[in-house]
N, C-alpha and C positions, 0 to 999 in steps of 0.2 A: 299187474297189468302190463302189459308187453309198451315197449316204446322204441317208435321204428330210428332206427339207423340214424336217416334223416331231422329228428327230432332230437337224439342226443347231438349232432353235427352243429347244430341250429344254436343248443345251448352252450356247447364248451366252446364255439371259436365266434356266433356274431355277439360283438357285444353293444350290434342295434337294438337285439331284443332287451325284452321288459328280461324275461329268465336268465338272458345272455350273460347281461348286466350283472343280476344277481348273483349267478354263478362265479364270474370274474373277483365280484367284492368281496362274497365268500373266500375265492381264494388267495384274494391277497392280506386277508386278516390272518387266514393261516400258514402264508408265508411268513408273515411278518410274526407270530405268535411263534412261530418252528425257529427262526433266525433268534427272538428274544433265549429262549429253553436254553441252545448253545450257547449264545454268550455267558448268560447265569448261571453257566455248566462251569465256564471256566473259573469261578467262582469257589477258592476251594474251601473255604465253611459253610456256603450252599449246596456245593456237590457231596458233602460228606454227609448233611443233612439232608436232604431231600435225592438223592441218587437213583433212588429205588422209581421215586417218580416221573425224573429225566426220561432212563429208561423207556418208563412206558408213555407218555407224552411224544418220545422220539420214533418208536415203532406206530403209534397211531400216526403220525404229522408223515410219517416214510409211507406205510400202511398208503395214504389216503392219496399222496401223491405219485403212487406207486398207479393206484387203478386209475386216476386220471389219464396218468400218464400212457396205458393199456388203452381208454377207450380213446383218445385221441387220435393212436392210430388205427385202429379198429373201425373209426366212421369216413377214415380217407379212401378214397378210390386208388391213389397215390402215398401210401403213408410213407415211403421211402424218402419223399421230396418234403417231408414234416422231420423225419428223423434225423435229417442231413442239416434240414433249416439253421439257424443261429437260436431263435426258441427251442427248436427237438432237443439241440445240443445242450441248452440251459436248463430245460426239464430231465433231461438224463443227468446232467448232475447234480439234482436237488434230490435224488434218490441211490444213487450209486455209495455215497459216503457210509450210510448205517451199516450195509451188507461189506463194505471194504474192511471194517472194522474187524471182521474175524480175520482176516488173511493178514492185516497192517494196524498196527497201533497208531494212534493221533491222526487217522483217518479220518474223524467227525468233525475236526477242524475245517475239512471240505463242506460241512456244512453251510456255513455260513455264504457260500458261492447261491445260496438259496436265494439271497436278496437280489440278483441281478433279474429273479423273474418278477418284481415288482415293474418291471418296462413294460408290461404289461397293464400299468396305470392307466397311460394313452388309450388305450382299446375302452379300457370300461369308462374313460368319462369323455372319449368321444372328440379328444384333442385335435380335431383335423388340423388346424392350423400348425401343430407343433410335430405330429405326423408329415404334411407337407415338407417344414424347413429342416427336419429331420433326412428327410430323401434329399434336400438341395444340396445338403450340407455333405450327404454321402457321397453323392454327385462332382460336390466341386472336389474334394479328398481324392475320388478315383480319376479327375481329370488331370489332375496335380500331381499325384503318384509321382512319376518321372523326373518330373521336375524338383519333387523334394529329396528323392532318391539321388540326383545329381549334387544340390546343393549338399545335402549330407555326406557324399561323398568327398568332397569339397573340403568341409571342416574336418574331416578327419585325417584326410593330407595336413591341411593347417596345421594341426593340433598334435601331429606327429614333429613336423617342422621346426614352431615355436619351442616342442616339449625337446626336441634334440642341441636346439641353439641355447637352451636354458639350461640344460646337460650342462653343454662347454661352457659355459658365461660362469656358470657357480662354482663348477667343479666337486659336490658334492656336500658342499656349503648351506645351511638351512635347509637338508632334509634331500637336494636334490642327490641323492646317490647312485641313480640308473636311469637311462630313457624312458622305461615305463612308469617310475616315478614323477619323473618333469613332465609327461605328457599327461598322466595323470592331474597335476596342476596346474597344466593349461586346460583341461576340463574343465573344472572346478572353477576357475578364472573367466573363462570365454563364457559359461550360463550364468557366470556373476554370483556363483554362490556362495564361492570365497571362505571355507572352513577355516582358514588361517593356522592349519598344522602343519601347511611349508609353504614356508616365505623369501623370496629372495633379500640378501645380504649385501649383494654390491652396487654399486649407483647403474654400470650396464645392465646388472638383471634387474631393479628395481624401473629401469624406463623399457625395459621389454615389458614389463608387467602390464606398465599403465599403457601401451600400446593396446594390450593383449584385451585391456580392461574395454577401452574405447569400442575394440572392436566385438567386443560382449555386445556392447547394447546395438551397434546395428544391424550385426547376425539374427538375434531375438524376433526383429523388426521382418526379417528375408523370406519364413515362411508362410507371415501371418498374411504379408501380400500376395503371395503365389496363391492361397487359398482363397483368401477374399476377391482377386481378378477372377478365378474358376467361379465364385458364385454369382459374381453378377451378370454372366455368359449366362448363367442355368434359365430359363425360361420356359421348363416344361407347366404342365397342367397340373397342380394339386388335388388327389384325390379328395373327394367330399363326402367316404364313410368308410366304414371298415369292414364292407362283404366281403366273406371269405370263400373263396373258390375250393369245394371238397375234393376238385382234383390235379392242382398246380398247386394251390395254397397261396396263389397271389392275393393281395388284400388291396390296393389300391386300385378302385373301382369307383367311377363317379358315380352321383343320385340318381335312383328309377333305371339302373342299367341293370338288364335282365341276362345279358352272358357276360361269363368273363373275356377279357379282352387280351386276356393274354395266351386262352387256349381255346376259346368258344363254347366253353362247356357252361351252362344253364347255372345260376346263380343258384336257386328257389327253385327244388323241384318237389312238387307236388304230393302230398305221400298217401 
């Protein structure tokens, strides 16, 4: 029985619908069943045992996401703006790793990059709310940009600075034996993670430390306010489903809106 274009469209990308739905759950059991295989792969008295089965468990689970992956682009009017997406890019390499395997060894360790298409959880159970601060969140990041990109720049003058005065202070004393090494533990020092395989030795490097230490915790503090000021600026409108546009691929469309809004192309066409 033939099934129009528009009908496979319907099933792989809304998942308003009742099939949409089903389809989605379907494939995040076999995500998640294709990610288990590889881990258990690594397993080396299960791989020795059972190998033959990996195998074919690995060509079915590639096999299946291989033709997904085919009609996905095949019911876009646009499939280039799918293929480019952050999803096209996720689904191309939840299939790329089996066939890498002849040309490279320990290729299928890529596999495991399968589970990032589990983000796709949102869509099937309809998380508007967590879709929304998901977009705010992305929102205030790219408002910030700049601003973290200065601050980061920032610390790494620092951290060149403190790691060069820690140079001269030690003189090679407790580990510090070259610039890249003292700046190296003022790294370590300034996120506070503090590995303690090089330590200063004399009372001047030991009070540069705890300076360095102090200023750990309110550097920490410097971008979590930059991004939280961007979010409470964001005031746009939260989408309230997830129709997908089969020729932009925009998904944030508010309820009972019959075009999209970001190209005017017809949500629901008629088949």
């Amino acid at each position: 029985m033939f099934v129009s274009k528009q009908k496979i469209h319907d099933i792989i990308f809304e998942a308003d619908t009742r099939l949409g739905k089903l389809f989605d759950v379907v494939l995040i059991i076999l995500i998640l069943l294709s990610v288990l295989v590889v881990v258990l792969e690594t397993v080396s008295g299960l791989k020795l045992r059972y190998t033959n089965w990996f195998t074919v468990l690995e060509w079915i689970f590639t096999g299946l996401f291989t033709l997904e992956y085919i009609l996905r682009i095949y019911v876009l009017k646009k499939p280039i703006k799918y293929i480019l997406s952050t999803y096209g890019i996720i689904d191309l390499i939840a299939i790329i790793p089996l066939y890498l395997t002849y040309f490279a060894s320990g290729a299928q360790v890529l596999m495991n990059f399968r589970i990032l298409r589990l983000l796709r959880i949102f869509r099937v159970l309809k998380l508007v709310k967590f879709i929304g601060e998901a977009n705010t969140l992305k929102n205030a990041l790219k408002a910030s940009r700049n601003k973290i990109a200065i601050f980061i720049y920032t610390i790494v003058i620092l951290c060149v600075i403190i790691g060069t005065i820690m140079y001269l202070i030690e003189g090679g004393a407790g580990g510090f034996t070259s610039i890249p090494k003292s700046i190296y533990w003022t790294i370590v020092t300034l996120t506070t993670v503090g590995y303690g395989d090089i330590a200063p030795t004399t009372a001047l490097g030991q009070f540069l430390a705890s300076i360095t230490m102090i200023l750990g915790y309110g550097i920490i503090a410097v971008p979590t306010g930059i991004v939280t000021s961007e979010m409470t600026k964001q005031h746009k409108s939260v989408a309230s489903n997830t129709q997908h546009c089969s020729f932009c691929g925009n998904e944030n469309h508010l309820n009972k809106a019959k075009f999209c809004h970001a190209c005017g192309n017809l949500l629901h066409e008629k088949t």
